[in-house]
C-alpha positions, 0 to 999 in steps of 0.5 A: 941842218948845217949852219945857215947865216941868218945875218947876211949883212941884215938886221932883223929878228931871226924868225923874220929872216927865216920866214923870208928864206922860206919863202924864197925857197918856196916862190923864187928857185926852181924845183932843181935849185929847191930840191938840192939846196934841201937835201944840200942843207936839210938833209945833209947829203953830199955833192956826190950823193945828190948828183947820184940820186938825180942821176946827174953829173956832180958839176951840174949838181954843184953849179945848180947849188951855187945858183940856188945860194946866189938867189937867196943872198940876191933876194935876202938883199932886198 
């Protein structure tokens, strides 16, 4: 699993922030954003490697990434 930042301008225990990034990940992505952030981050596949896999374009894959992290930090504000 590649580094996740637990912090993110919070100061809760690190189990709190992670029961709230599951949570997250689970109620507020879309099924596109969830599944590439997972095999993004979990998984550790590629950029290239997703985009093959969904047979998509590598720009879409990234930008659905992007979007996917953006929710996340939007969310974990709050």
């Amino acid at each position: 699993m590649r580094n996740i930042p637990f912090e993110m301008g919070l100061h809760l225990p690190k189990e709190v922030q992670l029961h709230r990034l599951q949570n997250i990940i689970l109620e507020v992505l879309s099924p596109a954003q969830r599944e590439i952030l997972t095999a993004y981050y979990f998984d550790g596949q590629s950029i290239p490697q997703i985009a093959r896999s969904r047979g998509i374009h590598k720009s879409t894959a990234f930008r659905t990434l992007r979007r996917a992290e953006n929710n996340l930090r939007q969310y974990l504000k709050y």
